[in-house]
C-alpha angles and dihedrals in degrees: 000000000000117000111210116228124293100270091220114190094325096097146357096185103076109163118207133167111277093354139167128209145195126210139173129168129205111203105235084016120077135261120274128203148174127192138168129162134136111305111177100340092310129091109241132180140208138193119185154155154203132202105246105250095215126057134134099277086052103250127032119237150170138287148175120230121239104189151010114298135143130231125225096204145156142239141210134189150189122196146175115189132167086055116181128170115194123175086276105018146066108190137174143100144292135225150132131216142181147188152149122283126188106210118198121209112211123191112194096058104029096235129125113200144161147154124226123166103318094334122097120169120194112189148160126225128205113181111316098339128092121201131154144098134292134157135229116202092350088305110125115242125197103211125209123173145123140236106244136181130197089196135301136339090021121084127167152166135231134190154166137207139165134172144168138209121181084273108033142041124189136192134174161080158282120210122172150133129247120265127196115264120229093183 
């Protein structure tokens, strides 16, 4: 099964075959979003995201973080499981999920990282940008996003993952915006 390029902040609108698709929008954030579906005889799957055009400050934009800080953020995805590909058939199903995810920024070591319901993301930051790895239901996820702010005192983060395995293929999105961290 081949899965296509992480779509990145290019599009949230992928169209595929017989596709589902999860989408959730943060006002001042950004928009987050998961597909798969058939695309010439194979299941892909996309995550993206787009920086939301519009916030308070009048354009959203990037930032670094500069201590240690945690994010309450969502997530939404898009899966097929069960996949099986006979000489004539591609078969599987179809669902989408969603959560919450707290997502902890550690300075010391770069990463941002967090667990909600089945999903984890382990990632590294450097600057403004998020990249890394994370699973979903033991399928392996490569994780691209940004910290973003659409002026004080809001800061957020955005991201976008997808992954396969022979059986499963997953697509989506965090989105979320920084709490204040009592550890």
């Amino acid at each position: 099964m081949d899965l296509d390029p992480y779509t990145g902040a290019l599009s949230t609108k992928i169209k595929l075959d017989q596709d589902i698709e999860a989408e959730y929008e943060l006002d001042g954030v950004g928009v987050i979003s998961g597909v798969v579906g058939i695309d010439d005889a194979q299941i892909k799957a996309y995550g993206g995201y787009t920086l939301d055009a519009i916030s308070v400050a009048g354009k959203v934009v990037n930032y670094v973080p500069n201590q240690n800080t945690s994010f309450l953020a969502r997530y939404e995805i898009a899966r097929a499981y069960d996949i099986s590909k006979s000489t004539y058939f591609l078969t599987g199903k179809t669902v989408t999920a969603s959560g919450a995810i707290a997502l902890f920024l550690d300075m010391d070591s770069n990463t941002l990282s967090g667990t909600g319901g089945n999903l984890t993301l382990d990632t590294k930051f450097d600057g403004s940008q998020i990249s890394g790895t994370g699973s979903y239901m033991d399928v392996p996820l490569s994780v691209k996003g940004e910290f973003v702010t659409g002026g004080l005192p809001m800061k957020g983060v955005v991201g976008a993952f997808h992954g396969h395995t022979e059986t499963d293929a997953v697509g989506g999105g965090f989105v979320g915006t920084e709490f204040y961290d009592a550890r």
